[in-house]
SERO-4910 file (N, C-alpha, C, O; in steps of 0.05 Angstrom, whole numbers):
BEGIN
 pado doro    nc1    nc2    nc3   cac1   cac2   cac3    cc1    cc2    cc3    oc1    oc2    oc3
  Unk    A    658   -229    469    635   -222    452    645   -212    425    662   -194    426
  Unk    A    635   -222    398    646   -215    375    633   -188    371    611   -182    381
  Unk    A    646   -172    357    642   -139    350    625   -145    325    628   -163    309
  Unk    A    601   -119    326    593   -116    296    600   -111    282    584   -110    263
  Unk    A    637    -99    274    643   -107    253    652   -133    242    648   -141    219
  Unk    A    666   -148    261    669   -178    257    644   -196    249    642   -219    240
  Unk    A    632   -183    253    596   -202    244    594   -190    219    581   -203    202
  Unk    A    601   -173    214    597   -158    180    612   -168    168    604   -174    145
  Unk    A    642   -176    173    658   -178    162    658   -210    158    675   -219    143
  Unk    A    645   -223    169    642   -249    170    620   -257    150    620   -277    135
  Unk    A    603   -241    153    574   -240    137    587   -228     97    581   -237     75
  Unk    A    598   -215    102    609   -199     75    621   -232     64    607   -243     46
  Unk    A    643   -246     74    656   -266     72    642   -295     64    654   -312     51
  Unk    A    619   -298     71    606   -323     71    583   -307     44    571   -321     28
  Unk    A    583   -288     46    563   -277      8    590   -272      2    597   -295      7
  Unk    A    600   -267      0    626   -271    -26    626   -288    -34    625   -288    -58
  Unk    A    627   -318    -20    631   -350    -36    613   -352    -53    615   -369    -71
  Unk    A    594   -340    -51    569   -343    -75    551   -368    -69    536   -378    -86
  Unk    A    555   -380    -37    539   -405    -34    522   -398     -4    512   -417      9
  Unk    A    519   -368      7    506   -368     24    492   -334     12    499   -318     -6
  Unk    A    474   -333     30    461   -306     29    452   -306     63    443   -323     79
  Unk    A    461   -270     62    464   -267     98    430   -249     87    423   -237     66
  Unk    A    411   -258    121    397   -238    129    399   -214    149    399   -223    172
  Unk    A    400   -197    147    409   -171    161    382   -165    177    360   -167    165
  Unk    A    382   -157    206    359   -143    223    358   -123    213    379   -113    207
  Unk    A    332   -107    204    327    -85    196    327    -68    230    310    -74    247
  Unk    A    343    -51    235    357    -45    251    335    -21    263    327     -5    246
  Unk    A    324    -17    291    313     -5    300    316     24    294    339     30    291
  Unk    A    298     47    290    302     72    287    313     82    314    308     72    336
  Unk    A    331    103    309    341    112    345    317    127    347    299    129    330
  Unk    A    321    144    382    290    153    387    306    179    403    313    175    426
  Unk    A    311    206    392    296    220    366    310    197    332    329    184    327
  Unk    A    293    203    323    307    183    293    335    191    290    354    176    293
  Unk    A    338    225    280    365    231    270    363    267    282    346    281    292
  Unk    A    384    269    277    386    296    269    375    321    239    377    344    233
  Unk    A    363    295    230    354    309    193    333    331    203    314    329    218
  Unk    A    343    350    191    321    372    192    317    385    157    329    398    140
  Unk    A    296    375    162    277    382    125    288    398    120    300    407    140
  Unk    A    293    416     87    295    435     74    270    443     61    251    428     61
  Unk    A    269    460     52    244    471     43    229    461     11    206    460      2
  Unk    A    265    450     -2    257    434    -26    251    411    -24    248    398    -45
  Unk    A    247    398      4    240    372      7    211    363     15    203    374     35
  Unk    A    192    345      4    172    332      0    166    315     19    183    299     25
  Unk    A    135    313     37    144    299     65    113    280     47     93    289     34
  Unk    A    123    252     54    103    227     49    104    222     87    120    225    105
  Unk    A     76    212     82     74    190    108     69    156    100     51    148     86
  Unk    A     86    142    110     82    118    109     57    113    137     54    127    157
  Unk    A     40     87    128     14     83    152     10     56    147      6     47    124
  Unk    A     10     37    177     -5     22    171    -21     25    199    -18     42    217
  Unk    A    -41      2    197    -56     -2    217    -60    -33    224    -54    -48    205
  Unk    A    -67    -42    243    -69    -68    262   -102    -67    264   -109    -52    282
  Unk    A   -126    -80    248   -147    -80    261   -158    -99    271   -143   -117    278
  Unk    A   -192   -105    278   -194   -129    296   -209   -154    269   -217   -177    274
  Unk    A   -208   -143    242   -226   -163    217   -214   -142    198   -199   -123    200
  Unk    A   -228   -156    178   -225   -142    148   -243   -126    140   -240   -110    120
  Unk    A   -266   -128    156   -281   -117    148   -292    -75    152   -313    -69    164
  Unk    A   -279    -61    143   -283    -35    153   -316    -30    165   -322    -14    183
  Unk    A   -324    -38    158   -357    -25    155   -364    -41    190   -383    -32    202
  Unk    A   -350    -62    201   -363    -74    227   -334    -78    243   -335    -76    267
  Unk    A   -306    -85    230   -287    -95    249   -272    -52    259   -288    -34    263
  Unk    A   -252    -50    260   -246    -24    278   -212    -32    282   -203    -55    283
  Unk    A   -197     -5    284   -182     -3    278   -166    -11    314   -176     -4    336
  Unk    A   -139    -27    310   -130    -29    340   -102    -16    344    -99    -18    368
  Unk    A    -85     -7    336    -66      6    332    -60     16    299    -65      5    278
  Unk    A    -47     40    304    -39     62    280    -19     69    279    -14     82    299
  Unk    A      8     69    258     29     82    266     25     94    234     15     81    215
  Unk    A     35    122    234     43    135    224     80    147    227     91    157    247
  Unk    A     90    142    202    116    150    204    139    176    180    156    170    163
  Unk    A    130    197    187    132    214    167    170    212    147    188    201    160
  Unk    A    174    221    125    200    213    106    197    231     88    175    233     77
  Unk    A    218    247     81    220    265     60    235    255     41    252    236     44
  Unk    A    228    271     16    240    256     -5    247    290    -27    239    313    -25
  Unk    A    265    276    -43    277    303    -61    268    302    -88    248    288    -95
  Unk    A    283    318   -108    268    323   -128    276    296   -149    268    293   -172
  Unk    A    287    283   -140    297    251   -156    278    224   -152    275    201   -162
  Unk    A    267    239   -132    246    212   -118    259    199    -96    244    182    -85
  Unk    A    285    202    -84    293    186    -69    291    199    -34    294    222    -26
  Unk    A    288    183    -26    289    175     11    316    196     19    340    192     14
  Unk    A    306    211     28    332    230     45    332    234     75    351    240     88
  Unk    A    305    230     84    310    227    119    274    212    129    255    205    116
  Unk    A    280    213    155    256    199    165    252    215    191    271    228    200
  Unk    A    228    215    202    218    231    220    214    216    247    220    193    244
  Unk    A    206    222    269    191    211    292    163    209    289    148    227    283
  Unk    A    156    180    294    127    173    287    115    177    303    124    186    325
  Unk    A     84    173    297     61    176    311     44    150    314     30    142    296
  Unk    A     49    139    338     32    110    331     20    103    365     33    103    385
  Unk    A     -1     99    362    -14     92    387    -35     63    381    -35     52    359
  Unk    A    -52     52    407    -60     30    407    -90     43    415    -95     65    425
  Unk    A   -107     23    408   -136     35    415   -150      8    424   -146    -15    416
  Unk    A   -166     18    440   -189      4    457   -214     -5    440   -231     12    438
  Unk    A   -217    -23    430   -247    -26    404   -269    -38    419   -265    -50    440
  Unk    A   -293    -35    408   -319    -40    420   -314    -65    444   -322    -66    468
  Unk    A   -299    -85    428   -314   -115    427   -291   -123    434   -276   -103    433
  Unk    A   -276   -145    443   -255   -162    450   -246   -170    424   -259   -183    409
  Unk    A   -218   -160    420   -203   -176    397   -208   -207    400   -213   -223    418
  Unk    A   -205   -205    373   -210   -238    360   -182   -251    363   -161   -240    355
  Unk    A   -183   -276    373   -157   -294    378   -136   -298    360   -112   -301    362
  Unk    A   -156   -295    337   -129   -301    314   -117   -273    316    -92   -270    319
  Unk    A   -134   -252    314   -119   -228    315    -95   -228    331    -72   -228    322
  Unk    A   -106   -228    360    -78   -227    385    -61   -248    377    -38   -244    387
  Unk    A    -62   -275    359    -36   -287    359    -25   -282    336    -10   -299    328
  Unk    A    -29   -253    315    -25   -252    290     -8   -234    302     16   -241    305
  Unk    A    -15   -211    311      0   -185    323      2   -189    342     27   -191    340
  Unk    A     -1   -193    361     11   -194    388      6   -178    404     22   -172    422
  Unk    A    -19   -166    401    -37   -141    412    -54   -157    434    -63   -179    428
  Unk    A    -60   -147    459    -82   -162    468   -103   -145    486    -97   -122    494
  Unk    A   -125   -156    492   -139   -147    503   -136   -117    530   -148    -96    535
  Unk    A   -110   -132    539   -102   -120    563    -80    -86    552    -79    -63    561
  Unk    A    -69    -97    532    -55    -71    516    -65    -62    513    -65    -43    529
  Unk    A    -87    -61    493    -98    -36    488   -127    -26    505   -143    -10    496
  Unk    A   -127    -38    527   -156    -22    552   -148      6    568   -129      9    583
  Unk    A   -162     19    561   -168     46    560   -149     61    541   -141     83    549
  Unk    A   -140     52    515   -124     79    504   -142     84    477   -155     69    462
  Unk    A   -137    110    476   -152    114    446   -127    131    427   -103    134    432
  Unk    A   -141    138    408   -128    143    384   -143    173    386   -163    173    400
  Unk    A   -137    197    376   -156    223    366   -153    222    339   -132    217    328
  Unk    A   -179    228    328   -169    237    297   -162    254    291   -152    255    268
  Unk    A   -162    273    306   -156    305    303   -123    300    298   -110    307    279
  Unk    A   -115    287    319    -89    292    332    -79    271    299    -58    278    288
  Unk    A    -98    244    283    -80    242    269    -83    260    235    -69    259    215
  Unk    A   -102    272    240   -102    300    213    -79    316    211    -68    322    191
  Unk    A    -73    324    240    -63    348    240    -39    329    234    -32    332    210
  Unk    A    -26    314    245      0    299    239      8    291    214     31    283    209
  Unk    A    -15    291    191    -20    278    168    -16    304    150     -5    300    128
  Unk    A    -24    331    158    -31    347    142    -35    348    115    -51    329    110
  Unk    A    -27    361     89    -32    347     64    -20    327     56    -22    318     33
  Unk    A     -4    317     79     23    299     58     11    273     43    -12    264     49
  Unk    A     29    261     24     22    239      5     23    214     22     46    207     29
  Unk    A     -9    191     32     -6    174     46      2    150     35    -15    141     19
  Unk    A     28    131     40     35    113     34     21     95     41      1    106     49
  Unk    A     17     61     43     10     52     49     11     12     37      5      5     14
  Unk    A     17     -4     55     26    -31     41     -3    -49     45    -11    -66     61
  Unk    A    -15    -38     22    -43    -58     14    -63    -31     26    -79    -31     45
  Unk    A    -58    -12     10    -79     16     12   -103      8      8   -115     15     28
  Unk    A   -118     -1     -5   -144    -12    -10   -157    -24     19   -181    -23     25
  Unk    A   -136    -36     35   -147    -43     63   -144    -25     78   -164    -15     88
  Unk    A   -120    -14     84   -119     10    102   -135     34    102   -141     44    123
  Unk    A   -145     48     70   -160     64     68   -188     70     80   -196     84     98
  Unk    A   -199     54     64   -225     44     74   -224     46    109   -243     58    119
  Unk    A   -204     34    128   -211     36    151   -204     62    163   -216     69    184
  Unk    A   -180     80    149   -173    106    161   -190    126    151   -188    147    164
  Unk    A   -204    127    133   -224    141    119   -240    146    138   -244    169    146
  Unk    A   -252    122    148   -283    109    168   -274    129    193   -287    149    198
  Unk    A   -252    123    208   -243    124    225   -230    155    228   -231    164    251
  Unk    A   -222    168    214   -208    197    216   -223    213    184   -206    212    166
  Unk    A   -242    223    178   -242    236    148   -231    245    132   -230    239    108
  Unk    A   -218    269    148   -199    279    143   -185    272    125   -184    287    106
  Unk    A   -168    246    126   -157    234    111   -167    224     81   -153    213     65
  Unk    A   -183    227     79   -200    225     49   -192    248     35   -187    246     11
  Unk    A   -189    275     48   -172    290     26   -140    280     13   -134    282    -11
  Unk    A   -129    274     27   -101    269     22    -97    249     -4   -116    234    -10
  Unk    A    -80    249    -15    -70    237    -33    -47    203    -26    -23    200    -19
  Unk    A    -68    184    -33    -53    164    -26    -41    139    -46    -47    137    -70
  Unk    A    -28    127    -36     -8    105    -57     -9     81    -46    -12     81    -22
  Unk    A     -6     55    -59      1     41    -52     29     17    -56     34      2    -75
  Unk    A     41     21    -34     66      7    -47     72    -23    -56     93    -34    -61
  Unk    A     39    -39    -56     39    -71    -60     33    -73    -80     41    -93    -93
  Unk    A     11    -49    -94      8    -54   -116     24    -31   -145     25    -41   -168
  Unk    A     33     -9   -142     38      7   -152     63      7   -159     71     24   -175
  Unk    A     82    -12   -149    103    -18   -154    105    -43   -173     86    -58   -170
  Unk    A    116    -47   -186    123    -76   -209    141   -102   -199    158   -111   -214
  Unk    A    137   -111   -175    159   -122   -160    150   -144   -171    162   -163   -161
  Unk    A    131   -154   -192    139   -181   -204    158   -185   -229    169   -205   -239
  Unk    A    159   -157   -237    171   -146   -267    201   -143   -257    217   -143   -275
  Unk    A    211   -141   -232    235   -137   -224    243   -168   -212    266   -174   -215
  Unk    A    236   -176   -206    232   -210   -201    232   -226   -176    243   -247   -168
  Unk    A    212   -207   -163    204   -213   -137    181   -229   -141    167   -225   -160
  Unk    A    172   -259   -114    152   -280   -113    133   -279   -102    119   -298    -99
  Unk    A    126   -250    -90    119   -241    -76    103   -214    -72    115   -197    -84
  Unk    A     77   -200    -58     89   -176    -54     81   -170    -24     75   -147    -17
  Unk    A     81   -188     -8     76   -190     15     97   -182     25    119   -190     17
  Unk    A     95   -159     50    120   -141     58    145   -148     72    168   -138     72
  Unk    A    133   -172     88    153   -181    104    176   -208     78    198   -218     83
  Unk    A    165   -211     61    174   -232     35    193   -214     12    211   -220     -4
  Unk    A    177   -185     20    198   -163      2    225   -162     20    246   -173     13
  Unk    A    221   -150     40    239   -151     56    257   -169     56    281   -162     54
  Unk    A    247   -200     59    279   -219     59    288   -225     33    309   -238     31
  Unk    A    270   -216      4    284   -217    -16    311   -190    -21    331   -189    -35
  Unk    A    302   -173     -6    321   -158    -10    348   -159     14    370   -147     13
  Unk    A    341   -176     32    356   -183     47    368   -180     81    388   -184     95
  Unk    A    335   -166     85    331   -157    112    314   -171    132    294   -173    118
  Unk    A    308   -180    153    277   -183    166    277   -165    188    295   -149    192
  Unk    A    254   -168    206    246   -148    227    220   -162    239    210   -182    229
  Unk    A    215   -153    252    190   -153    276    168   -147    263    161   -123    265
  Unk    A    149   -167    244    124   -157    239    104   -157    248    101   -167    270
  Unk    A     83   -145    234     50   -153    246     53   -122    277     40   -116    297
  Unk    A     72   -115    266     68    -94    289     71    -67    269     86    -66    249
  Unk    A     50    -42    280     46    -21    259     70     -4    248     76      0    224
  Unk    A     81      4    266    112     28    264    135      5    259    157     14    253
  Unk    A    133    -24    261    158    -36    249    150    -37    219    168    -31    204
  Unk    A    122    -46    208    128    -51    179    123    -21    169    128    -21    145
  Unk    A    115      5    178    123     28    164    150     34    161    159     48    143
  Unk    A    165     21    181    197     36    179    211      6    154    235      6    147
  Unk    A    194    -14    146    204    -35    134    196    -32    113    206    -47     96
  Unk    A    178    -14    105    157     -4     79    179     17     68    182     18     44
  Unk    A    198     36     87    206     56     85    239     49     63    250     59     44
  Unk    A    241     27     80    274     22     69    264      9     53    283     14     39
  Unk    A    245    -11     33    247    -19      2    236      6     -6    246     13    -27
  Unk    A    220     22      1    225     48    -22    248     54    -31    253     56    -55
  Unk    A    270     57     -9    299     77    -13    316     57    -20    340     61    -16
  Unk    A    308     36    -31    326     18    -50    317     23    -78    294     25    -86
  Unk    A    341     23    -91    340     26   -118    323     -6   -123    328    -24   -107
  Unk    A    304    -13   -144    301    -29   -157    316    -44   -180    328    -31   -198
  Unk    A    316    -79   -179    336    -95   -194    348    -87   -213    372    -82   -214
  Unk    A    326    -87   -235    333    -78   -264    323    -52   -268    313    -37   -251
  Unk    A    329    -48   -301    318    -20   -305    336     -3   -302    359    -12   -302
  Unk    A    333     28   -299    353     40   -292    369     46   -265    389     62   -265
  Unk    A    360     33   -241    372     36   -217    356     54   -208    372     69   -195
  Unk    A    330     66   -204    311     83   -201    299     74   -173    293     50   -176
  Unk    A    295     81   -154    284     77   -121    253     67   -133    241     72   -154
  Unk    A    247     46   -105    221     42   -117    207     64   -105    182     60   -107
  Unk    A    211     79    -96    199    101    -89    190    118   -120    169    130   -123
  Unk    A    209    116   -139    202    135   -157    185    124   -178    170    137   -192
  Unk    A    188     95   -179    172     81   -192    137     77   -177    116     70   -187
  Unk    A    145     84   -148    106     88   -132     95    113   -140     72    115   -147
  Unk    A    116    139   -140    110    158   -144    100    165   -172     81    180   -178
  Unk    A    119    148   -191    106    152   -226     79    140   -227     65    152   -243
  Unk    A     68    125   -217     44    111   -210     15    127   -201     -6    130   -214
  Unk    A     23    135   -170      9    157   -162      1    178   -179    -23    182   -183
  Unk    A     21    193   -192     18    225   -203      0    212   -232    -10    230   -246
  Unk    A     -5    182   -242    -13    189   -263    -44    185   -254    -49    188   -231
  Unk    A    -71    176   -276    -92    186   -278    -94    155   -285    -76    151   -301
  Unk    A   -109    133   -280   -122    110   -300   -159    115   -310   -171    135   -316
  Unk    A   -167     89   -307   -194     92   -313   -197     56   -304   -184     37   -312
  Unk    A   -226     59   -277   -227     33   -270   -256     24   -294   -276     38   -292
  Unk    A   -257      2   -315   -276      4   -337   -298    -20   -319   -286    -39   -309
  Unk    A   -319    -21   -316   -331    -34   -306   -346    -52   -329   -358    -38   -346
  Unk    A   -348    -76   -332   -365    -97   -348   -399   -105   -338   -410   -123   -326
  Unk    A   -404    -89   -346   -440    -92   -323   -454   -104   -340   -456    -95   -363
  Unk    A   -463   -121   -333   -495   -136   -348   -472   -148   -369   -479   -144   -393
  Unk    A   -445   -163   -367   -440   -181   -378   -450   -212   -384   -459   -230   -370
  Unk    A   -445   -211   -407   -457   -239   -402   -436   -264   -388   -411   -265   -391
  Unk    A   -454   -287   -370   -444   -302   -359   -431   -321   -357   -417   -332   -340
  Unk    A   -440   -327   -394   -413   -349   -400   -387   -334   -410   -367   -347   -416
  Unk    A   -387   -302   -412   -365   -297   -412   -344   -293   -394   -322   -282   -400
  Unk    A   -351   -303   -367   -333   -290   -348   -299   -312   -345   -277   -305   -336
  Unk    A   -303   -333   -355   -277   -349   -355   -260   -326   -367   -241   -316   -355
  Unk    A   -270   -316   -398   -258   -295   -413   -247   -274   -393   -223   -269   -389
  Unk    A   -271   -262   -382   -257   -237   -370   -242   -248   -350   -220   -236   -352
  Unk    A   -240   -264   -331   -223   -272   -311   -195   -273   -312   -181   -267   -294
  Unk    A   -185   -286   -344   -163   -291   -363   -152   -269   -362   -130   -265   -352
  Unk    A   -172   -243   -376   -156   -219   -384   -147   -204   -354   -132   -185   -356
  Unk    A   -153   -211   -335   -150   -198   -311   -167   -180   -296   -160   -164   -279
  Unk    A   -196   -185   -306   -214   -170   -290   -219   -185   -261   -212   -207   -253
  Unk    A   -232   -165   -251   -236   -179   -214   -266   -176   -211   -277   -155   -217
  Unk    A   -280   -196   -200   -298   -194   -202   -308   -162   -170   -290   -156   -153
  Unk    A   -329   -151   -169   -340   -139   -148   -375   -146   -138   -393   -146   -155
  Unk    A   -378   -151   -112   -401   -154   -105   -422   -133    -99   -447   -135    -96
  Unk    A   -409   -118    -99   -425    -98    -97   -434    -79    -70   -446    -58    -66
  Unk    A   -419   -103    -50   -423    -89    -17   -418    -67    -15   -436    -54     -3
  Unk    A   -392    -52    -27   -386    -28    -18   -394      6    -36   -386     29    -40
  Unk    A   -418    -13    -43   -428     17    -64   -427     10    -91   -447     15   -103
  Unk    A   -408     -2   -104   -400      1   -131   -413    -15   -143   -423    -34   -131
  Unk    A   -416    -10   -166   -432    -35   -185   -420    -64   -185   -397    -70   -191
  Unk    A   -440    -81   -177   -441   -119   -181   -434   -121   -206   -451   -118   -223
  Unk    A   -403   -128   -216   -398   -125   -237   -361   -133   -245   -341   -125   -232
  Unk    A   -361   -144   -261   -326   -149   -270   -311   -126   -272   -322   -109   -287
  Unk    A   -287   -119   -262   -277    -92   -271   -240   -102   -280   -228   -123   -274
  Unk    A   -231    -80   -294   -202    -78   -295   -190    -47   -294   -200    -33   -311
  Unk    A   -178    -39   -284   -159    -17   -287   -143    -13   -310   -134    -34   -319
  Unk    A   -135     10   -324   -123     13   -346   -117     38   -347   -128     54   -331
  Unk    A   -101     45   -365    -80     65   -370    -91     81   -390   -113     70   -391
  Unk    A    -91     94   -402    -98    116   -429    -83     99   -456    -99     94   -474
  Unk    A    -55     89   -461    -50     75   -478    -65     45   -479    -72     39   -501
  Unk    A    -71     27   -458    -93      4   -457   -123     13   -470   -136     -2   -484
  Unk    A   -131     42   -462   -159     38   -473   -178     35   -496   -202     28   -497
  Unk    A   -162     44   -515   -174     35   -546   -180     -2   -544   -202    -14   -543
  Unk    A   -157    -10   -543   -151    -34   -546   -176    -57   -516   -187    -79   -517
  Unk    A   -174    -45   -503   -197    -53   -477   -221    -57   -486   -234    -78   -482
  Unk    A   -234    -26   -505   -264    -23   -512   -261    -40   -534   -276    -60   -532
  Unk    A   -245    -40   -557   -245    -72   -572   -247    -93   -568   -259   -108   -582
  Unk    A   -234    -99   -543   -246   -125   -531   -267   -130   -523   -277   -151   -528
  Unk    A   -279   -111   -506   -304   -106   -497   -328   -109   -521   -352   -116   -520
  Unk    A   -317   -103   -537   -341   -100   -566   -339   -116   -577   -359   -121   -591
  Unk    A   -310   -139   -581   -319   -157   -594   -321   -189   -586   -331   -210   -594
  Unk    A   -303   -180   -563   -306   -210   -542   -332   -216   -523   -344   -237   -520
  Unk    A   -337   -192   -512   -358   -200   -497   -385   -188   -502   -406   -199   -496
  Unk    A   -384   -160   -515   -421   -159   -516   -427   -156   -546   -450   -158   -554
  Unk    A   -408   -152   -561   -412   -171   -584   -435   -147   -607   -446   -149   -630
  Unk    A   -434   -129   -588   -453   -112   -602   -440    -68   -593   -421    -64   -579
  Unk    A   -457    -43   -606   -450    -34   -577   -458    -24   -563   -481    -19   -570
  Unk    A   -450    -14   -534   -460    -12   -509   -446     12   -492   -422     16   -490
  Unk    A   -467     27   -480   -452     44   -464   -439     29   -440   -453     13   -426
  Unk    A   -411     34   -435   -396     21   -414   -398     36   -397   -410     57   -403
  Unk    A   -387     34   -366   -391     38   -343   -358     46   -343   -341     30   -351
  Unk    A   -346     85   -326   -319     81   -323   -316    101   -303   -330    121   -302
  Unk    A   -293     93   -283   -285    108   -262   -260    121   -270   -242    110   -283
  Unk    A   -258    151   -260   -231    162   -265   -218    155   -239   -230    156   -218
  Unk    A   -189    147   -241   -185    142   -212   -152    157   -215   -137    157   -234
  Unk    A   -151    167   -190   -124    189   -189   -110    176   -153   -119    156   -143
  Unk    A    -93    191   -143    -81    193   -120   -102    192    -94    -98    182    -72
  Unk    A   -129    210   -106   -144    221    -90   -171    211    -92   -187    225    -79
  Unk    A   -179    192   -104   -198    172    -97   -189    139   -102   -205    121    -99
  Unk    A   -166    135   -108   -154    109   -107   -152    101    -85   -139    111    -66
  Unk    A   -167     77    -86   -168     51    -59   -191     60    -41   -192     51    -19
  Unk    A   -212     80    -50   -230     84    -33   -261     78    -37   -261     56    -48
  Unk    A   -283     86    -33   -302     76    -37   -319     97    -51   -342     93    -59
  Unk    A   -301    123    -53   -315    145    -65   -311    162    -93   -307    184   -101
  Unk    A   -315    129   -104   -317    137   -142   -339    140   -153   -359    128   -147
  Unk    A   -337    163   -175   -361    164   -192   -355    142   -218   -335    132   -229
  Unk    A   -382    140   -221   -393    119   -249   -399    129   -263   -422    137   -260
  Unk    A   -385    138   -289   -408    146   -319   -406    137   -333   -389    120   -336
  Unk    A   -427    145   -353   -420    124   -374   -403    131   -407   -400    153   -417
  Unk    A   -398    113   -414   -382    122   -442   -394     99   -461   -393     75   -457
  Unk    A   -403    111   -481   -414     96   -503   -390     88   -526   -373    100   -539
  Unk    A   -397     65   -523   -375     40   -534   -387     41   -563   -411     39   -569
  Unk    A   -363     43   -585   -377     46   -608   -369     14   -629   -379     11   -651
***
């Protein structure tokens, strides 16, 4: 039987020639993880995903949860990882087929187990919730535990610049083998612990900065989501271009084109707004959005008069 260092050393050998690239197993956490025991100057994030039975929060339900707690220091970077919390749950209705052949969850796994919310608050306490495609996860851990609506959350699919660094991708298991790992997906506590290690890689270019610090510069700042309401209709090719998304309106918010922006974007936004599309002016529609209502359903609308 060849040794794992002879497989490294073989793997090191065939990327040296510069005509192969090795994929590496993203290597199981041991169980306790480590010996790391926090310091007091250290910062605890939870990474979370969830396995549900649809997309839809408001009717589909959540089927497994892993939570996996990671401290981080005053540089932004990954210094240890914790023992997770991840269980499987029993939902109204019989998983949907595609589901069980997406994850690999089935009917028979998860009969009779539940999840407590309590049990995942208290595990959650204030820490900063990570999360790969927060905008989906939220919405269903919100519904499902409240609690968690206080907490402060991020997302690492979108908050990160992984097209600016020159990734094709930002689909997690596609991050992963660009950086040169795979693992066991579609299962909750493998892509948190797979979410965990491209944080604690430095990013391509730039200054060698973790993408962790680049989620984190993200999070801590403040945008503004500007909403386009009562646009007119032959302008929407326009707005589509500039990068607005359209919304229907299911989940509360105004039936209406929107974009996200920064404090340096917004002069330059309401100019467009005034002279591309309403051509006149108009009080606009704007959400403040921070750590602590980002990706959820519980934004306020006011208005700001566009001059």
């Amino acid at each position: 039987m060849v040794s794992d260092s002879s497989l490294e050393a073989l793997a090191a050998h065939l990327e040296a020639s510069g005509n192969y690239r090795v994929l590496r197993r993203l290597p199981d956490p041991p169980d306790p993880p480590s010996s790391f025991v926090p310091m007091p100057h250290l910062k605890r994030a939870i990474f979370l995903d969830v396995e549900t039975t649809g997309l839809d929060p408001n009717q589909d339900e959540i089927i497994e949860l892993a939570m996996v707690p990671f401290w981080y220091d005053g540089a932004d970077r990954v210094v240890g990882i914790g023992s997770p919390l991840t269980g499987l749950r029993q939902p109204m209705k019989s998983i949907p087929a595609e589901v069980q052949r997406l994850t690999g969850i089935t009917d028979a796994m998860v009969y009779g187990h539940a999840i407590d919310p309590r049990m995942i608050a208290a595990f959650a306490t204030d820490s900063l919730i990570i999360a790969h495609n927060a905008a989906f996860d939220r919405r269903f851990v919100e519904r499902f535990c409240p609690q968690l609506a206080d907490n402060p959350w991020a997302c690492s699919m979108a908050e990160i610049p992984w097209a600016m660094h020159g990734f094709e991708s930002t689909k997690l298991s596609l991050l992963g083998l660009a950086r040169g790992f795979y693992y066991d997906g579609h299962r909750a506590v493998h892509d948190c612990h797979a979410g965990i290690e491209l944080l604690s890689r430095a990013l391509p270019l730039g200054s060698g900065d973790s993408a962790l610090k680049s989620l984190l510069m993200s999070a801590r700042s403040t945008t503004w989501r500007c909403w386009a309401i009562n646009s007119p209709f032959d302008k929407k090719d326009i707005l589509k271009a500039r990068g607005y998304r359209w919304a229907d309106g299911s989940d509360g918010m105004p039936k209406a084109w929107w974009i996200d922006i920064d404090e340096a974007a917004f002069p330059g936004e309401m100019a467009f707004l005034r002279t591309s599309i309403y051509g006149r002016s108009i009080q606009i529609s704007m959400s403040t959005l921070n750590a602590f209502n980002r990706y959820s359903d519980r934004l306020n609308v006011t208005g700001y008069a566009l001059p």
